[in-house]
C-alpha positions as CSV (number, residue, x, y, z in Angstrom):
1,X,0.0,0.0,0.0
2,X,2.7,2.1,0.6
3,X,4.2,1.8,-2.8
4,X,2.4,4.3,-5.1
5,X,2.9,7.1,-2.8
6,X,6.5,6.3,-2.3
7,X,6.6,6.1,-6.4
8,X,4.8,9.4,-6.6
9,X,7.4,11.2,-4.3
10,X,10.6,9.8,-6.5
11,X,8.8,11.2,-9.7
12,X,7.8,14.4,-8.5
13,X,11.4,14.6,-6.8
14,X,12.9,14.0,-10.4
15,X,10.8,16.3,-12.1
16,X,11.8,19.0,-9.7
17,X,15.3,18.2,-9.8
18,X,15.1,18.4,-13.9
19,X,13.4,21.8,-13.8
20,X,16.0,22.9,-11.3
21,X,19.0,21.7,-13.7
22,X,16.8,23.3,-16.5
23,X,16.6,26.5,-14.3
24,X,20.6,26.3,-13.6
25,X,21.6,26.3,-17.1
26,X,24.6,26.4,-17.6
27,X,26.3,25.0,-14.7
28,X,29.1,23.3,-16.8
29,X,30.9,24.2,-19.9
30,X,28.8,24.5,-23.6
31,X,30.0,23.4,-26.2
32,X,29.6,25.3,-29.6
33,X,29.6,23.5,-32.6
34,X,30.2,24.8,-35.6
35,X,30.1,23.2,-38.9
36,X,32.2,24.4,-41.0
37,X,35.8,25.2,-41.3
38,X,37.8,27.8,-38.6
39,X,38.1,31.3,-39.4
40,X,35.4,31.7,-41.8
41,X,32.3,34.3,-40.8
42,X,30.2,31.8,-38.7
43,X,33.1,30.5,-37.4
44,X,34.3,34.4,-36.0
45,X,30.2,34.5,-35.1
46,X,30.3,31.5,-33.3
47,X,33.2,32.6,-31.0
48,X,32.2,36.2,-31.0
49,X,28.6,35.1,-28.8
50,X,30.4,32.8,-27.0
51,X,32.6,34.9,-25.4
52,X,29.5,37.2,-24.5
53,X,27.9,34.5,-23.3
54,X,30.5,33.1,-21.4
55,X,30.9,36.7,-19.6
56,X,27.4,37.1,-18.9
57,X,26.6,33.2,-17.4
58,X,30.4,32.8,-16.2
59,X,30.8,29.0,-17.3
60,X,32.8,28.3,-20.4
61,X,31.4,27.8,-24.1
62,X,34.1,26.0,-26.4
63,X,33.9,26.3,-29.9
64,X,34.5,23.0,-31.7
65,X,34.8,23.0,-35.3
66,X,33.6,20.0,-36.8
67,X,33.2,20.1,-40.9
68,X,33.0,18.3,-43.7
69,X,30.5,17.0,-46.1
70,X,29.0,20.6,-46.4
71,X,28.3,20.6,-43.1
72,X,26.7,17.4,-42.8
73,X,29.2,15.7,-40.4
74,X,29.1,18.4,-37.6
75,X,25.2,18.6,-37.9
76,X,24.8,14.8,-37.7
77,X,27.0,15.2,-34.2
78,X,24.3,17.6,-32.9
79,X,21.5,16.1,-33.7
80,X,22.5,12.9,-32.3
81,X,23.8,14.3,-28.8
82,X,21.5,14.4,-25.9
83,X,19.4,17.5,-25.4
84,X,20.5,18.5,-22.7
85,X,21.3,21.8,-23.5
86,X,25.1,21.6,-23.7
87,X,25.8,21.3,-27.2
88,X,24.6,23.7,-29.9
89,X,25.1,23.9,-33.6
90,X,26.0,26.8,-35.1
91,X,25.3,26.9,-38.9
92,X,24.3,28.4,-42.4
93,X,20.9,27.7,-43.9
94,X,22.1,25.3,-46.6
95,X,22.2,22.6,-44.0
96,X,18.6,22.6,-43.8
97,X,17.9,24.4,-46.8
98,X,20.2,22.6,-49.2
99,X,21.6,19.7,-48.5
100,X,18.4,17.4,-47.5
101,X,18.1,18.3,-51.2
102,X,21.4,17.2,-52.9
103,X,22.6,14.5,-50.5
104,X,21.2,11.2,-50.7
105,X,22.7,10.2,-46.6
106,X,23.3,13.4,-45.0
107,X,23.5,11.4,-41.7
108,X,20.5,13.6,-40.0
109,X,17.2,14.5,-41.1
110,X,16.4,18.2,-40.2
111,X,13.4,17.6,-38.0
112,X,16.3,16.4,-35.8
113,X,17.3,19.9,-35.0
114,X,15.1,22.8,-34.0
115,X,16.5,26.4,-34.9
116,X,17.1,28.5,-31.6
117,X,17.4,32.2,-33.6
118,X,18.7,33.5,-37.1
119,X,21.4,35.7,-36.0
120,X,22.5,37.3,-39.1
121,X,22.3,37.2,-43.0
122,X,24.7,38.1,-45.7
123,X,24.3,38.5,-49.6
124,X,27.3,36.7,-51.8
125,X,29.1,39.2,-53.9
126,X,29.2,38.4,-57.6
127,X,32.8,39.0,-59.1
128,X,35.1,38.5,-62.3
129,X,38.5,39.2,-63.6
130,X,38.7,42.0,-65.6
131,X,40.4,40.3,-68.6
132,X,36.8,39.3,-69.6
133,X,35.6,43.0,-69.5
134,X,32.8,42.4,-68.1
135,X,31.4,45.9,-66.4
136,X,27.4,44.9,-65.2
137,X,25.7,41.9,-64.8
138,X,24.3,42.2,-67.8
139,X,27.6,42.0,-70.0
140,X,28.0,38.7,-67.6
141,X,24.5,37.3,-68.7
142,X,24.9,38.1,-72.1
143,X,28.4,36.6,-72.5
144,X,26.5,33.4,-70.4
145,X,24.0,33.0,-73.0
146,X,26.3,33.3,-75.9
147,X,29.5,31.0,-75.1
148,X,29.1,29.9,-71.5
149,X,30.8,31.1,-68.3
150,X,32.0,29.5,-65.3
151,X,31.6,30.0,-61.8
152,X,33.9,28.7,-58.3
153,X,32.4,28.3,-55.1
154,X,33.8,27.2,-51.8
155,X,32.4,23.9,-52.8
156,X,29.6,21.3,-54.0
157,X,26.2,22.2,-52.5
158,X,27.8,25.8,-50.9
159,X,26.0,29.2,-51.7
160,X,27.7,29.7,-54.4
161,X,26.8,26.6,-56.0
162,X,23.2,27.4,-55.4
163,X,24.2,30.5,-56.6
164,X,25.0,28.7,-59.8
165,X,22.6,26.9,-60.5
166,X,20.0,29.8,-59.7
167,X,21.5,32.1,-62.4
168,X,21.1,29.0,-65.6
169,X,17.4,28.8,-63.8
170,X,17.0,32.3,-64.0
171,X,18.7,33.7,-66.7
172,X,18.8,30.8,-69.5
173,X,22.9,31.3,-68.8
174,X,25.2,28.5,-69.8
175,X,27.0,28.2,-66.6
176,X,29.4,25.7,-65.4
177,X,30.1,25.4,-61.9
178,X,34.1,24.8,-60.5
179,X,33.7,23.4,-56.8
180,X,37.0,23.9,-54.4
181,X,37.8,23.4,-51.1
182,X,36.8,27.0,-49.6
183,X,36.5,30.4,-50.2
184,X,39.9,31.4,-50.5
185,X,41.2,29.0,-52.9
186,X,37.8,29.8,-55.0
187,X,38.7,33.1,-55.1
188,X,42.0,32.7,-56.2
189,X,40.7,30.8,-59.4
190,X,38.9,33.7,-59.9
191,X,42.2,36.0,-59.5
192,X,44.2,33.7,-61.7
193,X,41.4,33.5,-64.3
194,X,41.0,30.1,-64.3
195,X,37.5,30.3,-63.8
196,X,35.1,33.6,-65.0
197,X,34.3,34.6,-61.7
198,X,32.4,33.2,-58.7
199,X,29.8,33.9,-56.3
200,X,31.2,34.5,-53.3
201,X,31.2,35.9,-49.8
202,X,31.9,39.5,-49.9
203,X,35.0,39.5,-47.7
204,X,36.8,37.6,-48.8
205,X,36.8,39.3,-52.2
206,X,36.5,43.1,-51.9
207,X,40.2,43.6,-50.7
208,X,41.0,41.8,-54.6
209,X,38.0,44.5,-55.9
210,X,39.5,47.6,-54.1
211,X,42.8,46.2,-55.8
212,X,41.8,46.2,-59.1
213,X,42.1,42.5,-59.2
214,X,38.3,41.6,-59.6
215,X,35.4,43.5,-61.0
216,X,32.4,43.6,-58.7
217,X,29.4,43.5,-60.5
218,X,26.6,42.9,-57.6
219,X,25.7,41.6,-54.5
220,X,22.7,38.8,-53.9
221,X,21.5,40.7,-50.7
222,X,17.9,42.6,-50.4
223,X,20.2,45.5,-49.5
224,X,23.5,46.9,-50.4
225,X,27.0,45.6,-48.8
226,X,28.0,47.9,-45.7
227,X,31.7,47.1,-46.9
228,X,30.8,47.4,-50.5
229,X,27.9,50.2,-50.7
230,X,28.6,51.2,-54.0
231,X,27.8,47.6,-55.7
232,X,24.3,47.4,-56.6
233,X,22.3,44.2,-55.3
234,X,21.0,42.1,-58.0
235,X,17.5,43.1,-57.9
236,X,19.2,46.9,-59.0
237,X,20.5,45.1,-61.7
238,X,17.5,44.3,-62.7
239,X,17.6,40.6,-61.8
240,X,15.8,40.2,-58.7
241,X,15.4,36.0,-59.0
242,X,19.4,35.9,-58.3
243,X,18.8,37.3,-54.9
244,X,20.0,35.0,-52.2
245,X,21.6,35.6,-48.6
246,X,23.2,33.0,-46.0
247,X,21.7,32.8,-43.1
248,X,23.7,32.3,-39.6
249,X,21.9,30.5,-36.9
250,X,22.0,28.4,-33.9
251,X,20.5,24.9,-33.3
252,X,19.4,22.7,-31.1
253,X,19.2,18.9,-30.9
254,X,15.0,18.4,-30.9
255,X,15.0,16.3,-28.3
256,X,15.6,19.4,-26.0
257,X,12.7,19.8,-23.9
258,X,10.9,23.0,-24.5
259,X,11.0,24.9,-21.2
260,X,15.0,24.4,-21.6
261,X,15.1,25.5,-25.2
262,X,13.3,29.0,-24.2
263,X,16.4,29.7,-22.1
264,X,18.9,29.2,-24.1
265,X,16.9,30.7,-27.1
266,X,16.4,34.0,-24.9
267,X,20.1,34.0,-23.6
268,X,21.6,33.3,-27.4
269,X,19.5,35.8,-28.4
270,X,20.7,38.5,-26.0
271,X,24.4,37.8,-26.6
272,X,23.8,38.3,-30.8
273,X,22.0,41.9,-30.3
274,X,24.7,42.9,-27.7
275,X,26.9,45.7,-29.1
276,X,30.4,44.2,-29.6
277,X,28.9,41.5,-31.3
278,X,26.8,43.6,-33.6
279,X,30.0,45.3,-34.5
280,X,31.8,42.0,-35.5
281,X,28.4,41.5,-37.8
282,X,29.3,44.7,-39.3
283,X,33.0,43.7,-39.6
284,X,31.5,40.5,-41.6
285,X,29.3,42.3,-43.8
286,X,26.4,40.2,-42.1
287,X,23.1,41.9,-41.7
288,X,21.4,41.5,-38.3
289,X,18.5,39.6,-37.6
290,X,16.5,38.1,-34.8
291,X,14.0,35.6,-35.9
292,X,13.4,33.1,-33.2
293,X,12.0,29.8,-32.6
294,X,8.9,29.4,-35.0
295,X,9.5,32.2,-36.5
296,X,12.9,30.7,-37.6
297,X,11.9,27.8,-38.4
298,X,9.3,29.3,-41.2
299,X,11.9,30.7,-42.8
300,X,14.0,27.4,-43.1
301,X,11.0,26.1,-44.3
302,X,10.2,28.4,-47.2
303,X,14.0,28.9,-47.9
304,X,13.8,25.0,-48.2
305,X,10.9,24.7,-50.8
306,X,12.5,27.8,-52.7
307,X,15.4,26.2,-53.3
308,X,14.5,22.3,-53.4
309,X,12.2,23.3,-56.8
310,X,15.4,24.9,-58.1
311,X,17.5,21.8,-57.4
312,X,15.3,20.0,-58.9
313,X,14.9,21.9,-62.3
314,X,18.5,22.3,-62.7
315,X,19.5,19.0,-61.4
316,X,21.9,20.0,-58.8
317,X,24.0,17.6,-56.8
318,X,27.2,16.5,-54.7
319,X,29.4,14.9,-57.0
């Protein structure tokens, strides 16, 4: 007789000492991981909230960077890890957006992770060598249509890939897309003229475009490049399908109980619109932005149909 009310104290005991440990979060150190390769922009991101966050909570949050596969492999590790609130993902849209898409085993299916907040967004800037002598995007779509140009990008199923194959989509361009191994050597094939240009993030080419070295001719973005304001976007240009932007976000394994996630949603959230890390979105050319939660998770969702029908008509994939 006495069993049920001795069973009824242990649960309610556990379920008050898991809303405590919920409450108490963090009380050891978070692990960040991010997904792609160190020292790229949601790498410097990544590292710029956790050390806000790691001031404000006083526990430590270790960035871990754990690519490969277009970010698949870092991903997988997150959705798989108990959600406990300890490990977070910090990735670009294409993860969800792309590569469920173009991968046949990605390792995770995105319903395994649920999006915290988008933190920031930033447009690609499109670029060539000069030799071509190319000046608008409309010399480049015309000289696309007539002989055929080609594109790097920082690899198979990246942005710029995307980017790609949403210009032949869009513009009836012949466009042949060179894959490397990151943004820097991409843009060095576009520096060394191996390739016509790329579609790439705007850092890492506007020192070559302030040198001369490459011709800027837009930007994918909704609005203009803080580093690169006089470069119109592409919907100036007058080709507003080629508009694109990464988005930067945090994620969480689903499995993390709701009360849990609110917390660290609301905490992440804080650290992102704080001023020193606004300035380092400045210093990335990254737009802020905010959306939280459901909110987020709409947008992954649309981004995700938007580009899975142009995957689909162009027949994109991971070689």
């Amino acid at each position: 007789m006495q069993r049920r009310p001795l069973l009824l104290a242990c649960a309610l005991a556990v379920a008050a000492g898991s809303a405590f440990a919920q409450d108490a979060w963090p009380s050891r150190p978070v692990k960040f991981v991010v997904n792609f390769p160190a020292g790229g922009p949601l790498d410097v991101l990544a590292r710029s909230v956790a050390d806000a966050l790691q001031k404000e909570l006083k526990q430590p949050f270790v960035v871990e960077n754990k690519a490969g596969a277009g970010g698949n492999i870092g991903a997988d590790a997150v959705a798989k890890a108990p959600g406990d609130g300890y490990t977070v993902l910090w990735t670009i849209d294409s993860t969800v957006s792309v590569n469920p898409h173009i991968y046949k085993a990605a390792g995770f299916k995105p319903p395994e992770l649920r999006p915290l907040v988008i933190a920031s967004s930033s447009g690609l800037l499109i670029g060539v060598n000069p030799s071509n002598g190319f000046k608008t995007l409309n010399d480049l779509v015309t000289a696309g249509k007539a002989k055929g140009v080609t594109f790097s990008s920082a690899g198979s199923g990246s942005p710029g890939h995307l980017a790609a194959e949403m210009a032949t989509e869009a513009t009836g361009m012949k466009v042949t897309h060179v894959p490397y191994k990151g943004n820097a050597p991409a843009v060095t094939a576009v520096l060394s003229g191996e390739v016509t240009g790329g579609v790439l993030a705007t850092p890492g080419m506007l020192p070559h475009v302030k040198a001369g070295k490459v011709t800027a001719l837009a930007v994918t973005s909704r609005q203009r490049s803080k580093l690169a304001p006089d470069v119109p976007t592409v919907r100036e240009a007058g080709l507003p399908q080629l508009e694109q932007e990464v988005l930067y976000l945090a994620m969480l394994p689903a499995s993390t109980p709701e009360p849990l996630a609110q917390s660290i949603q609301k905490a992440v959230a804080a650290a992102v619109a704080r001023p020193e890390v606004r300035n380092q979105l400045d210093n990335l050319d990254m737009h802020y932005e905010g959306d939280a939660g459901a909110a987020a998770a709409r947008r992954l969702a649309d981004l995700s149909d938007r580009y899975g029908k142009v995957i689909r008509a162009t027949g994109m994939k991971v070689e």
